[in-house]
C-alpha positions as CSV (number, residue, x, y, z in Angstrom):
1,X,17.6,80.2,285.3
2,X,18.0,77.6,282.0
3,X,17.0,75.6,279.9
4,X,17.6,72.0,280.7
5,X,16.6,68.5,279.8
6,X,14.7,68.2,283.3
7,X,13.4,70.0,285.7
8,X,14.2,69.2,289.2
9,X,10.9,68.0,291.9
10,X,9.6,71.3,293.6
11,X,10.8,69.4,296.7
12,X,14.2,68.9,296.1
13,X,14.5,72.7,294.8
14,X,12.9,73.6,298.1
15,X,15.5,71.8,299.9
16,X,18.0,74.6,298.3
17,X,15.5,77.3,298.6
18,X,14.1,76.8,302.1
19,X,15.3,73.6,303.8
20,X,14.6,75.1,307.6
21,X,11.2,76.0,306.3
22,X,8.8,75.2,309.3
23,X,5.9,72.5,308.4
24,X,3.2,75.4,308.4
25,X,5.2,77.0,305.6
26,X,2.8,78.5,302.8
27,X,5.9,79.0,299.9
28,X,5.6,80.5,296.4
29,X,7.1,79.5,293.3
30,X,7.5,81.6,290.5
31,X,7.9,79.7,286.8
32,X,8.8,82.2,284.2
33,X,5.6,81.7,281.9
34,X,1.7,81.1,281.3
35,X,0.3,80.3,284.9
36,X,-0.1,76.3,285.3
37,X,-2.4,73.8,284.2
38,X,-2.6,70.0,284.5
39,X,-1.5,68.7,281.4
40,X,-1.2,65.4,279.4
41,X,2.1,65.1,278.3
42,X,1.2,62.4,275.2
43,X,-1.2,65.2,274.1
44,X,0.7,68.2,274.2
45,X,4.3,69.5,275.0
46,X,4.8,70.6,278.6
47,X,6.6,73.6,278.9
48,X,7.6,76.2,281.5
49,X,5.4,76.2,284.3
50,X,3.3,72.9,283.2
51,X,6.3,71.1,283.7
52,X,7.5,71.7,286.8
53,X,3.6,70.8,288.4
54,X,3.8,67.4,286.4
55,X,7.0,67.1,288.0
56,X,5.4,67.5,291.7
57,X,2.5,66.0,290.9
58,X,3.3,62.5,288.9
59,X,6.7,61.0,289.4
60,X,8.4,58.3,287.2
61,X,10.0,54.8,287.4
62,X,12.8,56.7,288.9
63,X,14.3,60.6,289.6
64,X,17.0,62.1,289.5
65,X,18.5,63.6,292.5
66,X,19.4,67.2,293.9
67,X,23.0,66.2,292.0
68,X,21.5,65.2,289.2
69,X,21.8,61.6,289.9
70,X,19.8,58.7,289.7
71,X,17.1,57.5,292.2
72,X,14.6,55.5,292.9
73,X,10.6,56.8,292.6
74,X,8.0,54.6,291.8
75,X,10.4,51.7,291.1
76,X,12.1,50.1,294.1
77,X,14.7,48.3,292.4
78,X,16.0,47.9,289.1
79,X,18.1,45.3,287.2
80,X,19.8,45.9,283.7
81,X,21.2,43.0,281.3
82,X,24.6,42.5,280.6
83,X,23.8,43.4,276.9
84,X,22.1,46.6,278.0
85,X,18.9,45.2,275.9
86,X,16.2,44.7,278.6
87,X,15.2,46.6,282.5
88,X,13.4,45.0,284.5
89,X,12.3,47.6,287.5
90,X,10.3,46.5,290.8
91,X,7.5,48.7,291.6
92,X,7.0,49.9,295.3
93,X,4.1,49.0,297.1
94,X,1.8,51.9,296.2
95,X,-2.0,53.0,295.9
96,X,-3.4,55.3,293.7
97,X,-5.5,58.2,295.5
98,X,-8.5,56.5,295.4
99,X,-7.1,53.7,297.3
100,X,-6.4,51.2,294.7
101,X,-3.0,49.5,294.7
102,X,-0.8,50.8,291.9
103,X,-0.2,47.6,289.2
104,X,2.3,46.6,286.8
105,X,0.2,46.3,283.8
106,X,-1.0,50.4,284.7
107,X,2.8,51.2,284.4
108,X,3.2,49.9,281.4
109,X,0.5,51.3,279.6
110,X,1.6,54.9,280.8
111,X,4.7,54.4,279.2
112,X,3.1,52.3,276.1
113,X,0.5,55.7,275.7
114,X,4.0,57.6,275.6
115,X,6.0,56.1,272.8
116,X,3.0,55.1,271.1
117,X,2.5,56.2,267.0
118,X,0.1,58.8,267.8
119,X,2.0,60.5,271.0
120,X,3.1,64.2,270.9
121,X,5.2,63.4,273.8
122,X,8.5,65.3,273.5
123,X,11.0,62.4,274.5
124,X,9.2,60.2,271.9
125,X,12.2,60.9,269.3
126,X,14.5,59.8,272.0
127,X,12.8,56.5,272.7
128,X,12.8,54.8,269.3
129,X,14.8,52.0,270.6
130,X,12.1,50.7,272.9
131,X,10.8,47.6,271.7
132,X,8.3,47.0,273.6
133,X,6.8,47.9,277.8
134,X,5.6,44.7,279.6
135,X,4.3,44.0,282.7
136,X,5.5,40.9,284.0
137,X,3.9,40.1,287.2
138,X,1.6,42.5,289.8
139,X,5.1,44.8,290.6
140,X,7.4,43.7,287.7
141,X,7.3,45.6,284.7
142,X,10.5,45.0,281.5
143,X,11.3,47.9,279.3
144,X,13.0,46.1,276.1
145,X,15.3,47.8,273.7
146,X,16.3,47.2,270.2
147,X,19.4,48.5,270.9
148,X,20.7,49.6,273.9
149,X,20.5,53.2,275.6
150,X,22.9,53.9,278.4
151,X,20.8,57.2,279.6
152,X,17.7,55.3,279.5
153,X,17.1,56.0,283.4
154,X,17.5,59.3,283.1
155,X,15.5,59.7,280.5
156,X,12.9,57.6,282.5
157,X,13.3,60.6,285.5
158,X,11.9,63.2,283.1
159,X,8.4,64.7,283.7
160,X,7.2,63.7,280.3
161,X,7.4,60.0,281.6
162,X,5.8,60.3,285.2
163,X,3.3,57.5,285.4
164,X,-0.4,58.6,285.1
165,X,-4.0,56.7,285.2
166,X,-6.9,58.7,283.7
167,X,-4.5,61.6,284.0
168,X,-3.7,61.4,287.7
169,X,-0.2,60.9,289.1
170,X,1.7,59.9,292.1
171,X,3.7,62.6,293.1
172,X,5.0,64.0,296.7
173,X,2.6,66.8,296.1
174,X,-1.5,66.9,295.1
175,X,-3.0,69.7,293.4
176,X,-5.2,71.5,296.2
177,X,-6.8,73.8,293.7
178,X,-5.9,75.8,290.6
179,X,-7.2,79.2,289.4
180,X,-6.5,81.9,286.6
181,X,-3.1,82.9,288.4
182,X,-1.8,80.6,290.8
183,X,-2.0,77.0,291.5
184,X,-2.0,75.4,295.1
185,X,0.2,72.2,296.1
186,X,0.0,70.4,299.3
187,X,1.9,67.6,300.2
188,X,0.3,63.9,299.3
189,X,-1.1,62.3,302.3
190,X,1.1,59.5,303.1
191,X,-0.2,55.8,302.5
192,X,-2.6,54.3,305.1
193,X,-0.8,51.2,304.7
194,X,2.4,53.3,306.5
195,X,0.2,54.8,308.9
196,X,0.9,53.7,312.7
197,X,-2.7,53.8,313.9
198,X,-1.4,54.4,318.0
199,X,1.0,57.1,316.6
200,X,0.3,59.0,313.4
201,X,2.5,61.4,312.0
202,X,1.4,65.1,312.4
203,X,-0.6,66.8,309.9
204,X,1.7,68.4,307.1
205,X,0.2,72.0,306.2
206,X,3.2,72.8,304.1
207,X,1.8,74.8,301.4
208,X,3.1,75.3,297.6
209,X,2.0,77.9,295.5
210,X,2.8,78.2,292.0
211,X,2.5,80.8,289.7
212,X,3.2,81.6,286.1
213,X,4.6,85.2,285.8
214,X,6.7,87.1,282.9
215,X,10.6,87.3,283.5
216,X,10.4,91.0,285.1
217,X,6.9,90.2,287.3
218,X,9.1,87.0,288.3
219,X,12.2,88.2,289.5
220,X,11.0,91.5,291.0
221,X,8.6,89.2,292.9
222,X,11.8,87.4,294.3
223,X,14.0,90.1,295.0
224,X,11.1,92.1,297.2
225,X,10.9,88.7,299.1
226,X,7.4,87.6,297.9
227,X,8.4,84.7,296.0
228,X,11.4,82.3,297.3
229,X,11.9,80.4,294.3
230,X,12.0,81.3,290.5
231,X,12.4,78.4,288.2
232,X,12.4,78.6,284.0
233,X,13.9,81.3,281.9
234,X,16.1,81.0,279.0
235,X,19.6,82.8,277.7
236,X,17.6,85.6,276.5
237,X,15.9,85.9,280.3
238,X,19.2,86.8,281.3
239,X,19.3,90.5,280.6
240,X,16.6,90.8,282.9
241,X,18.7,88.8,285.9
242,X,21.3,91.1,285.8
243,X,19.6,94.5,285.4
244,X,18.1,93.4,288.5
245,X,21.7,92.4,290.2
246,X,20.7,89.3,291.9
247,X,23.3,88.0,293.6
248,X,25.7,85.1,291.9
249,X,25.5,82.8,294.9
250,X,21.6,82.9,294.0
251,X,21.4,81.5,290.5
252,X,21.5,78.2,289.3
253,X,21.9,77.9,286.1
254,X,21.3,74.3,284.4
255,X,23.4,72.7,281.4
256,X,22.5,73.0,278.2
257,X,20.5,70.7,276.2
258,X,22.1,69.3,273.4
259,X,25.2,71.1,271.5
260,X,25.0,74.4,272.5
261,X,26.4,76.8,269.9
262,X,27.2,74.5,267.3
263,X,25.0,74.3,264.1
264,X,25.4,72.2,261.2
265,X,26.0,74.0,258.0
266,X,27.2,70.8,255.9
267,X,26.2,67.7,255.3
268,X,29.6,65.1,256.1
269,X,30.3,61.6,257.5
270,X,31.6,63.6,260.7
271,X,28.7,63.2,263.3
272,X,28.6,59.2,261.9
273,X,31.9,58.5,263.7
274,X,31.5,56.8,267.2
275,X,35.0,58.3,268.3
276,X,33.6,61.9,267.4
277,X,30.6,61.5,268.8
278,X,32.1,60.3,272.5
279,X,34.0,63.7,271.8
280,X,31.5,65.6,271.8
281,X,29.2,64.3,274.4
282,X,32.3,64.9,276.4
283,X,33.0,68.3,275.8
């Protein structure tokens, strides 16, 4: 249960939920919401379940780990001036499911569509120091600032910045079908390039499925054992966790975004002082 700034891969929350799960495993996912639908982040705000599947399905330049930390996705490598103005990241050898190898110059327009005057993507307020997206060579692409952002990676691991073409990610899982109520995920078939022709990895028939359900439908779902994962909800969700007396060592519960429980009622030079401001972001 939470609200946070990013929503962790269906994998790596399976990892917590289910980490013996055998590879025939069919597991479902509750996301406290509408039922899930491929959506464009530049277009519209994703939300509740959406989010989560264009976390699966499309990942970034980078990821954050099960700790929260930092990793590497799409990007190999990375690099970051010593005046925090410019990052230059190596792309992975890839292909697109079609077959086509993935390209610097597709990168950067994914993230150009993002921060672009007309986007409705939600980090777009947060990226106003990006100068400009270039791709440098066939795997190089530079992400320039006008000033610099120290959580720039992080924010690069969010779900609103996976890297699309015509719509379509690369994530660790595909969408196998979608209906009114549920939508399947299967794992993405692993790249031919990777493929040892004489020995080929076994078949992978692990089996997502994800579903949008109210917080009641959700968590009763869980607690009679039909669904091993509940993701979404909000402080006013948790009524509903606790009439239902799901066990502490069960919930997760994310930071909050922002400053929780503060509002400001005056207008002062308070927030404009850098020593106040470290302050707070450490509190």
């Amino acid at each position: 249960m939470g609200s946070s700034p990013t929503v962790r891969t269906i994998l790596a929350a399976l990892a917590l939920a289910s980490c013996s799960a055998p590879p025939e495993t069919t597991i479902d996912v509750a996301v406290i919401g509408s039922t899930p639908k491929r959506a464009d982040p530049d277009r519209v705000l994703l939300a509740g379940a959406n989010r989560v599947l264009a976390d699966a399905t499309a990942m970034g330049l980078v990821a954050l780990d099960a700790r929260g930390q930092v990793e590497p996705a799409l990007a190999e490598s990375w690099i970051v001036t010593d005046d925090g103005l410019s990052t230059i990241f190596r792309i992975h050898r890839l292909r697109w499911p079609d077959g086509r190898e993935v390209t610097s110059d597709e990168v950067a327009a994914s993230l150009q569509r993002a921060v672009a005057g007309g986007s409705r993507n939600r980090l777009k307020p947060l990226l106003s120091a990006v100068d400009a997206v270039i791709a440098m060579t066939g795997r190089v692409v530079e992400v320039r600032l006008r000033a610099a952002r120290p959580q720039l990676l992080e924010l690069l691991a969010q779900p609103e910045l996976g890297i699309r073409r015509r719509g379509e990610g690369l994530g660790p899982w595909r969408i196998a079908s979608g209906g009114s109520s549920l939508t399947v995920l299967r794992p993405a078939a692993p790249d031919a390039d990777d493929i040892d022709p004489d020995n080929p990895p076994p078949q992978d028939k692990r089996e997502i499925r994800l579903r949008g359900a109210r917080v009641g439908l959700a968590i009763a779902r869980f607690m009679e054992g039909e669904s091993l994962l509940v993701l979404g909800g909000t402080l006013a969700d948790w009524p509903v966790v606790e009439a239902a007396q799901v066990r502490a060592s069960r919930i997760r519960v994310d930071p909050a975004e922002g400053l929780f429980g503060l509002a400001a009622t005056t207008h002062s030079d308070f927030i404009q002082r850098p020593e106040l401001r470290d302050a707070l972001s450490m509190a």
